[in-house]
N, C-alpha and C positions, 0 to 999 in steps of 0.2 A: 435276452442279453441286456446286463445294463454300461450304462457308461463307464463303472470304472472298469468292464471286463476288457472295454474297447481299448479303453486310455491303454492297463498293461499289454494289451498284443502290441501295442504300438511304443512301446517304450515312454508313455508319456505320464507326466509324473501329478503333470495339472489343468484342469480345462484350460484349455488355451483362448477359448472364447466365451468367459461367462462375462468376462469385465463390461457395464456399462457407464459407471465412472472412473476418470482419470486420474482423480486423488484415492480411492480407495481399490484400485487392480494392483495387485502383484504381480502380472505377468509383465505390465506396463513398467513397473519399476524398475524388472530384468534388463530391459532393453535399451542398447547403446543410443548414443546422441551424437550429431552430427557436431564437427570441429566447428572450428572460427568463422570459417568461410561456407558451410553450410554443408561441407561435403560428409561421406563416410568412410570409415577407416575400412581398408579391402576386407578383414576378419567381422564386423560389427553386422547386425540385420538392419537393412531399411525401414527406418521408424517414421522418420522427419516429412510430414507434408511439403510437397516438389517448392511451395510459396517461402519456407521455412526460410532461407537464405533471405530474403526481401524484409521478411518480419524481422530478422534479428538486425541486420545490416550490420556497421563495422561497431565493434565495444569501445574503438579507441573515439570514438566522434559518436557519442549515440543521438540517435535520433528518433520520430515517431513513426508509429504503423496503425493503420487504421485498417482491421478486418472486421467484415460480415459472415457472420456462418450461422449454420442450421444447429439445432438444437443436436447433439450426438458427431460435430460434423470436427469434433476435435479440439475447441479454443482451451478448456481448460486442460489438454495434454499440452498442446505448443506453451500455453503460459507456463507450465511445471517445467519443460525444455528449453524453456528461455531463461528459468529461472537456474537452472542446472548449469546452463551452458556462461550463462554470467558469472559462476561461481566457480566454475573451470577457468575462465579469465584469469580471475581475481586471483586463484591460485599461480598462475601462470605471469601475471602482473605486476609483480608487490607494486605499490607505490603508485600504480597507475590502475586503480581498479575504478569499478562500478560499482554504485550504491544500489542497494534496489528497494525500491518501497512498494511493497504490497499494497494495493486499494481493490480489493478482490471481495471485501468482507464490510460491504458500504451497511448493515443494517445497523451498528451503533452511528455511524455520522448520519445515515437518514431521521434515527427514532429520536438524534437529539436535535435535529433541525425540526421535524414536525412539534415536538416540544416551544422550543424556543417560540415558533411561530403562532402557537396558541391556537389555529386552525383546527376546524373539529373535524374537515376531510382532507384526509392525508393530499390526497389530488392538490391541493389548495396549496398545501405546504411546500409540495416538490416544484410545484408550479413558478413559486417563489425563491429559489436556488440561484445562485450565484457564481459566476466563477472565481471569487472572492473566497465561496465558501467551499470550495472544492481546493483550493490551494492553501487556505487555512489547515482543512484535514491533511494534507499530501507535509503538510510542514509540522503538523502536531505527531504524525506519525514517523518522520524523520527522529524528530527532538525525543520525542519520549525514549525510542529505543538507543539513542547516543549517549543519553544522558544516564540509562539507566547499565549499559556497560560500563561509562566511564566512573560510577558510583561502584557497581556491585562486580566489577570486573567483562572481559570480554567474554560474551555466549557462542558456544562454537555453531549451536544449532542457530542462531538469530539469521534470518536473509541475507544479513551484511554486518560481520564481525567486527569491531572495531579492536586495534593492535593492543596486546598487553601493556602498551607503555603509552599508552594513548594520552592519560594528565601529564606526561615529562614532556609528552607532544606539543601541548599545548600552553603549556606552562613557557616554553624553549621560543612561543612562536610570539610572545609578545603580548603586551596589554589590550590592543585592538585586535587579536583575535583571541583572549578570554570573554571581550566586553560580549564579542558578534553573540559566543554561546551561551552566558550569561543571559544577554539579552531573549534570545531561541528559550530559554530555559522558563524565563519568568513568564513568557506569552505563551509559548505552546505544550508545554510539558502537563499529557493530560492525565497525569499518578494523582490518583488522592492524597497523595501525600506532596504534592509537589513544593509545598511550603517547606517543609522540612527537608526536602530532596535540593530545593535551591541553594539552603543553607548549606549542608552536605558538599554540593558541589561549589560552593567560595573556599569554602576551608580545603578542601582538595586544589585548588588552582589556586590557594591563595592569591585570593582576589578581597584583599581587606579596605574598608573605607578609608574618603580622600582623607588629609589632615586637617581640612575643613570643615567635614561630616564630625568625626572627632574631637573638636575645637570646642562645636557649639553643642553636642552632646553632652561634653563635659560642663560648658556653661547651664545648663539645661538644667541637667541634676545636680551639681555640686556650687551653681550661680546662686541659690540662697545664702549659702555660706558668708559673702559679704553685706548684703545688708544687714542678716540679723547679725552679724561683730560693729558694724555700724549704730543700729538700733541697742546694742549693749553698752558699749561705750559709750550712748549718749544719756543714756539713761544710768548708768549705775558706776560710768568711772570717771567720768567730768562732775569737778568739784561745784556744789551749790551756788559759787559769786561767778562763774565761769561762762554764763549766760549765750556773750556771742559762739564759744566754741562748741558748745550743747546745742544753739541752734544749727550751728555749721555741721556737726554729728547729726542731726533729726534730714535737715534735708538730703546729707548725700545718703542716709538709709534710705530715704521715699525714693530719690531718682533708683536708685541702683537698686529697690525693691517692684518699680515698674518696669524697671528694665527686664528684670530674671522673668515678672510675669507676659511681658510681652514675650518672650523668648519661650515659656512654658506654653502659652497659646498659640505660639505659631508652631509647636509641635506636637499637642494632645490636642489641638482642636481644628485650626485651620490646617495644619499637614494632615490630618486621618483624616479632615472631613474631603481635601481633594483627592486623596488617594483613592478615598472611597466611592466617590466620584468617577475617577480614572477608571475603577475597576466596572463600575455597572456600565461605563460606555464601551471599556472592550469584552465585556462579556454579551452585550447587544450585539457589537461586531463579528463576536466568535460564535456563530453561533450551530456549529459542529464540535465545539469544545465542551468537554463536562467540568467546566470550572467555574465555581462560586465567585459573587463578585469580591468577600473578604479576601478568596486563594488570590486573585489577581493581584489585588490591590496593594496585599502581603509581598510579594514577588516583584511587585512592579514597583516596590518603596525599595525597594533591595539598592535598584540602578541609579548611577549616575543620573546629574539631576537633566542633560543633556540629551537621557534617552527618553526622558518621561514624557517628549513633546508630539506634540501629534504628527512632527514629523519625520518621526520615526516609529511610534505604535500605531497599530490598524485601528485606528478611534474611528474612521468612516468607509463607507463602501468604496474608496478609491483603492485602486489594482498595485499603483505603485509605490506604497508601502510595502504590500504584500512582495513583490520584484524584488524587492531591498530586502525584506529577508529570504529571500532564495536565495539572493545572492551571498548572504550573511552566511547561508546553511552551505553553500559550495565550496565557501573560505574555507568553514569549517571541518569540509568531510575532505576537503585538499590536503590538511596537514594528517589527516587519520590515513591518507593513503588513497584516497578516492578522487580521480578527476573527472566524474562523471555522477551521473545520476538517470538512472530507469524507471519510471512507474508502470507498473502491471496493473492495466485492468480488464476486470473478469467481471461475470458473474453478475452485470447487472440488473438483466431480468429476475433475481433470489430472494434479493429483500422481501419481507414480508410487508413493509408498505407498497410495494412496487407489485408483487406478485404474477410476474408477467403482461403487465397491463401494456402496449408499447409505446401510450400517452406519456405515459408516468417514466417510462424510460426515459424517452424525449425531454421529459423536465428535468430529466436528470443528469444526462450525460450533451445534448445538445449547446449547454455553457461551455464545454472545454473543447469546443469546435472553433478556437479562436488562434489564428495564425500566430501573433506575438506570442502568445501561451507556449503552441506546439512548434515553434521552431527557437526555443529557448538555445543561447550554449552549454555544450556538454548538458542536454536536458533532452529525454525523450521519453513518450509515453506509449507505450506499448497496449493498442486498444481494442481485446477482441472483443466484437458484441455481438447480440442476436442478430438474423437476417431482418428480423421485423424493422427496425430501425433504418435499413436500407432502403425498405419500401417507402419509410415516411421521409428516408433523406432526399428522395427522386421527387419529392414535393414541393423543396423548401426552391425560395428565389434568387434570383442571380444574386442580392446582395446578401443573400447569409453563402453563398459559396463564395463570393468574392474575402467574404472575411475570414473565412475556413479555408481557403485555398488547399482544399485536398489533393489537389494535383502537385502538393510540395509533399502529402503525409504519407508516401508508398502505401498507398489505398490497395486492397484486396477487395472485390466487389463484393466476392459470393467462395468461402473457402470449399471448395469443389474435389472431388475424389476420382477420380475414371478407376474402370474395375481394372486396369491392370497395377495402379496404385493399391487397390485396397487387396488385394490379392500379394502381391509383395508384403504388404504389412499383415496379413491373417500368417503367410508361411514365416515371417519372421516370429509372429508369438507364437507359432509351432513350434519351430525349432527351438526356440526360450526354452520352454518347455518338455522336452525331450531328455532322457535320460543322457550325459555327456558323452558314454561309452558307447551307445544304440548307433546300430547302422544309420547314415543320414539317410532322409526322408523330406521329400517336398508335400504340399499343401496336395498335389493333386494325387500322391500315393493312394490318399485316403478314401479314392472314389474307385469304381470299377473302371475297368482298363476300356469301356464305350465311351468314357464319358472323358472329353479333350481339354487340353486348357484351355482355350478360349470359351467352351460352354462354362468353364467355372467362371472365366474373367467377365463373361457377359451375365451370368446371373447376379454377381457382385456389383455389376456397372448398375442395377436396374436397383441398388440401394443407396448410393449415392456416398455414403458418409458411414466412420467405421462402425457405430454403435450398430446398425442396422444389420453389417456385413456380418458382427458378429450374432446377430439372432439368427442369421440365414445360415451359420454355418452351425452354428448349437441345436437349430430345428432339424438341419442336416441328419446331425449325427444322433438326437434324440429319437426321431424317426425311423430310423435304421434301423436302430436297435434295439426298439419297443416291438419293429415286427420280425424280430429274428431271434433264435435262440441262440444259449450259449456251444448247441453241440453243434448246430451246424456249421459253428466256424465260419460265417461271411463278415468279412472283418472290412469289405468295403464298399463305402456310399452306391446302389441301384443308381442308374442316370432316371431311372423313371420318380426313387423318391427326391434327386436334385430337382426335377423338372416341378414337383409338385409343389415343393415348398417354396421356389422359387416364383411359382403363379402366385400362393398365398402371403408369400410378404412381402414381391413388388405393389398387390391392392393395399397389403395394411399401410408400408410407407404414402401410396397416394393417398389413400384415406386420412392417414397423418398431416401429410401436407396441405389436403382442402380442410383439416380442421375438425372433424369429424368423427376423429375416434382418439385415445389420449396418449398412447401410446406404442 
């Protein structure tokens, strides 16, 4: 017999248990999501990890969460369900939603920081990281995708939509909130094109120069014009006996011929040469940004002459600039409809400079273990990460916990599974999958009438986490029906082949766990 003969006796349309990732399972995608408050709707399957409610906490106030889990033990499903469950708000919200910013996909902000740092081992590089340059990234990636709806229109698929009328938005909201995203635009905006894109977006918010940018522009290029009518008139329309008036014509051409040139050097030479300037100091700064020091410097001649000062651009490693523009980007995402802001993060053992190392994690993620950081208003970061890091966090000393104060970030220790959880969740992708019309059927249908629910709950319990639950129920059903044929019709699990596969992938998981085998 093979499997798919299994699946149609059973009404089942699709393995319900081959998924080992949560971005790429379709059976995962079928499956309902818990409400606001963490619950399930009487009709939906239990999907949601029991911790689920604590990790999401309220949308109207968001705040941080800080979980550890095992490799397979679910962070990248709750982050996809967080990210679902945000956008269920926001539906439900207008006007008071939640931003959400993706930082799940750190290999470009890593490869451009080991860059920057000219370090020949990445170790060296990551080691080197900043919380500076972690909210750099978290605001390059706000900006770029606001910028690039408010230009090219709203993306329905983007994390976080911005309103079709989003320029009348901001246009309606005043001059000091064009300057805040103006400003966002010139610093963070990481398009190749972002020069042309800055321009793009003044003429959209009509945000045109002062009268005084204009003034002397015009003196600039068209301030020749009087000396040489001066230097003409002294020379060729002052009569030859006219002497004082011809020299009176020679000197106001010379004054008002060094005038135009000092006015022409303070804007081809001394303004490009400090802009240019400006731009290699925050391109030293930025140094998660893929921006050239010309793009900045281009961008950052753009603004008021007010914004160009260092206190207001991240010209040095100090944090509160950086603050100032979050705060700048919350103004911002306020009039688009968003009173809030979420970062998701994922996935930091992936990087290919990281590669699971749990050092290199450490250098990576232990900078945004900073209280002021994570208890920002309407700011919260949503952190799941490897268990490894737990081990190295039970290291660190009372003053890096004093400064992290996790006992404020609804701390998850260890994201944990009991087999009667993971048994709810195998018969919910059952049922997913199940033909709509087919008589219903539970997870334990599928075994012979010796074998109880609790030997399935406890052979589940001895996997911990679902990835696992589903190898032991796919070796289940592979099993079965490698030693059975199609005539003899045994259409359900022996408790002797449960018993067997369940000795052999309780050793693999522990094997897994000392390290020892890869999968």
């Amino acid at each position: 017999m093979n499997l798919s003969h299994f699946f149609e006796h059973w009404s089942i349309r699709e393995n319900p248990f081959k998924g080992e990732e949560a971005r790429d399972d379709g059976v995962f995608a079928k499956l309902g999501l818990p409400d606001a408050r963490g619950a399930k709707p009487a009709d939906s399957p239990i999907t949601a990890h029991s911790d689920f409610e604590k990790i999401l906490g309220s949308l109207a106030r968001p705040s941080t969460s800080v979980v550890f889990g095992e490799k397979g033990s679910g962070k990248t499903a709750i982050r996809m369900q967080l990210a679902e469950q945000i956008r269920l708000h926001n539906l439900a919200n207008p006007g008071r939603g939640v931003w959400v910013i993706p930082y799940d996909g750190l290999n470009a902000v890593l490869d451009c920081l080991h860059e920057r740092t000219g370090e020949s081992d990445p170790a060296d590089s990551l080691a080197s990281m900043r919380l500076v340059d972690h909210i750099d990234a978290l605001l390059s990636i706000a900006t770029t995708s606001i910028v690039e709806q408010v230009i090219e229109g709203s993306a329905v698929t983007a994390p976080s939509p911005v309103p079709s009328d989003a320029v009348k938005r901001i246009r309606k909201a005043g001059p000091e909130l064009r300057r805040d995203l103006l400003l966002l635009q010139a610093v963070y905006d990481n398009a190749e094109q972002a020069v042309a894109r800055g321009k793009d977006l003044r003429r959209r918010l009509r945000a045109w120069p002062s009268w005084q940018r204009l003034v002397f522009r015009a003196l600039v290029w068209g301030g020749w014009v009087l000396p040489a009518a001066a230097a003409w008139y002294a020379y060729f329309r002052v009569a030859d006996d006219a002497e004082t008036l011809a020299l009176t014509a020679k000197i106001a051409a010379g004054v008002l011929a060094a005038v135009w040139l000092v006015l022409a050097a303070k804007e081809f030479l001394f303004e490009r040469g400090r802009l240019l300037l400006l731009g290699k100091r925050l391109r030293k700064q930025l140094r998660t940004l893929r921006r050239t020091e010309r793009s900045l410097s281009a961008t950052v001649g753009k603004l008021a002459s007010a914004d160009q000062s260092s206190l207001v651009l991240p010209l040095t490693d100090s944090d509160e600039t950086r603050y100032a523009m979050l705060d700048r980007l919350k103004r911002v995402l306020g009039v688009l409809g968003y009173g809030g802001v979420v970062v998701l993060v994922d996935r930091v053992d992936e990087p290919t400079l990281i590669n699971g190392d749990p050092e290199r994690m450490r250098s990576v993620v232990w900078p945004m273990f900073n209280n002021k950081f994570l208890q920002q208003e309407s700011f919260g970061l949503k952190m799941l990460l490897p268990v490894d890091l737990r081990h190295a966090l039970f290291k660190e000393s009372s003053a890096f916990f004093q400064e992290a104060r996790l006992d404020k970030q609804n701390l998850v220790e260890r994201l944990s599974w009991t087999g009667s959880m993971l048994y709810d969740l195998c018969d919910a992708r059952l049922k997913a999958c199940r033909d709509p019309d087919a008589e219903p059927i539970s997870l334990l249908d599928l075994f012979a009438e010796d074998v109880t629910g609790r030997d399935v709950v406890d052979a589940l319990d001895q996997m911990h986490q679902p990835r696992d639950a589903f190898k032991l129920l796919y070796r289940c059903l592979s099993e079965h029906c490698s030693n059975v044929t199609a005539e003899q019709g045994q259409w359900r699990v022996p408790r002797l082949v449960l018993e067997q596969v369940r000795k052999q992938e309780a050793e693999r998981v522990q094997q897994l766990y000392r390290g020892i085998r890869p999968a």
